[in-house]
C-alpha positions as CSV (number, residue, x, y, z in Angstrom):
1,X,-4.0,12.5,15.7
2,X,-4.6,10.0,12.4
3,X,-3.8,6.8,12.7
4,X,-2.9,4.4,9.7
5,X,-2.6,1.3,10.1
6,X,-1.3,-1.5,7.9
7,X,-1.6,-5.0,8.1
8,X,-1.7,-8.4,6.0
9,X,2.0,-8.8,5.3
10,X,4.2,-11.5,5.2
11,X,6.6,-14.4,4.0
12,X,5.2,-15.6,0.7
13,X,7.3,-17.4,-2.4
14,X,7.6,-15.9,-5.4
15,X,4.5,-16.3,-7.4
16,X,2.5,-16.0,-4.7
17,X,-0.1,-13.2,-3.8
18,X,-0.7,-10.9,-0.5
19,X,-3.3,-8.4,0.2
20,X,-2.4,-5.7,2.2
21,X,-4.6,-3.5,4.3
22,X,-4.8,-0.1,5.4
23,X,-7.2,1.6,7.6
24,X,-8.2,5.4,8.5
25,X,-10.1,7.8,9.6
26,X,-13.3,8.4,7.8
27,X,-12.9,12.4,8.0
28,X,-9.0,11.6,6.3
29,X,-10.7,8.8,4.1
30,X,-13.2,10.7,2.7
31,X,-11.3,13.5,1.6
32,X,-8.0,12.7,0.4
33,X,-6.1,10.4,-2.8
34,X,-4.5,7.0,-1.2
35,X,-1.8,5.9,-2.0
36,X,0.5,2.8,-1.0
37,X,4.4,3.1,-1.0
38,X,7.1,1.1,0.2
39,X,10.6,1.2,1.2
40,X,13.9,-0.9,1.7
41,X,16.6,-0.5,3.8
42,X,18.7,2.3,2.8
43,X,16.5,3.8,-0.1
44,X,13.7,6.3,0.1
45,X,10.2,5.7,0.2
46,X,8.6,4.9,-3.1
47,X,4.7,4.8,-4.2
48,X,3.8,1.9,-6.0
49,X,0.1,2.9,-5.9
50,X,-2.5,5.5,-5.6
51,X,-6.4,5.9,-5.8
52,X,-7.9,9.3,-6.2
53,X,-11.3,10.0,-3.7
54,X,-13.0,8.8,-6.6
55,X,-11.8,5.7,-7.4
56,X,-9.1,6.5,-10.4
57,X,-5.3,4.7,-10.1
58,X,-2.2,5.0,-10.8
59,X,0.7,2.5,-10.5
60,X,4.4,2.4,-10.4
61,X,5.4,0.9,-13.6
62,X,7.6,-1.9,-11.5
63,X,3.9,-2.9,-10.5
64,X,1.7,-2.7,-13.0
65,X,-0.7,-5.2,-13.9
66,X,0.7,-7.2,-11.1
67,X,-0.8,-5.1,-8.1
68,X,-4.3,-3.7,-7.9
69,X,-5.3,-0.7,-5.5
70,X,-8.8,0.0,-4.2
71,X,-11.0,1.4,-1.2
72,X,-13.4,0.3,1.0
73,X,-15.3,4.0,1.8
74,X,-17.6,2.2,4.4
75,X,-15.1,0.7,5.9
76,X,-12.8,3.6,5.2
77,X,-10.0,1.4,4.1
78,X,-7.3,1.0,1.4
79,X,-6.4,-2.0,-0.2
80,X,-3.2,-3.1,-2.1
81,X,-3.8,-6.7,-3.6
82,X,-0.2,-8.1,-4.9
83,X,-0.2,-11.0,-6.9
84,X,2.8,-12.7,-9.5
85,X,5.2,-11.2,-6.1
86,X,8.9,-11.4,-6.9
87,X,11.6,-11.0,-4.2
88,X,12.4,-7.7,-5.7
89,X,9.3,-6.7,-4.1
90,X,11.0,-7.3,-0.5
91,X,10.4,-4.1,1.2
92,X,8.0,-2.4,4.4
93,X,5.0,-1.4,2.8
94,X,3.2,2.0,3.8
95,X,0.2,3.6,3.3
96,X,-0.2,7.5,3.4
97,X,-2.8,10.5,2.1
98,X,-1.3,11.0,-1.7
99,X,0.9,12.8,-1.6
100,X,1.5,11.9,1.8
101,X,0.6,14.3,4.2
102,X,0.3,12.2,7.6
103,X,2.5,10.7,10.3
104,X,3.4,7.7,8.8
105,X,2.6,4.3,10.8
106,X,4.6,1.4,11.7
107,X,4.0,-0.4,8.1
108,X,4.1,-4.0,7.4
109,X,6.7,-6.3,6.1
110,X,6.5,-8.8,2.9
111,X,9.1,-10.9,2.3
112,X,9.7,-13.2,-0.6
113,X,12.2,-14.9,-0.9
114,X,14.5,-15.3,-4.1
């Protein structure tokens, strides 16, 4: 079974930055588009980012030119770096294959605050 597993969330002011994390399995990693997503309670799950196998992206409009995806292939990891936050981004955050095609893990929680 593939694992994901997200970390580097948290309570940060508006303004402020966070850098998410996301780790795989090489054999997923290597293969497949990323993508991050998030979700709040009582709305569906949205993407906010992906990153094609080969490094091109593609971002949510709400997000653009405030968050920036990339990949670690060594490390087989996925990274969602989110600066300028605002407390509409409040949500769990998620990564997944894109589109997503995995169990989906426990995610992580930013917060900021309005």
């Amino acid at each position: 079974q593939v694992q994901l597993v997200e970390s580097g969330g948290g309570l940060v002011q508006a303004g402020g930055s966070l850098r998410l994390s996301c780790a795989t399995s090489r054999s997923i990693f290597r293969i497949y588009n990323m993508g991050w997503y998030r979700q709040t309670p009582g709305k569906r799950r949205d993407m906010v980012a992906q990153i094609t196998s080969g490094g091109s992206t593609n971002y949510a409009d709400s997000v653009k030119g405030r968050f920036t995806i990339s990949r670690d292939n060594a490390k087989s990891t996925v990274y969602l770096q989110m600066n300028s936050l605002k407390p509409e981004d409040t949500a769990v955050y998620y990564c997944n294959t894109a589109p997503p095609l995995l169990d989906w893990g426990q995610g992580t929680q930013v917060t900021v605050p309005s």
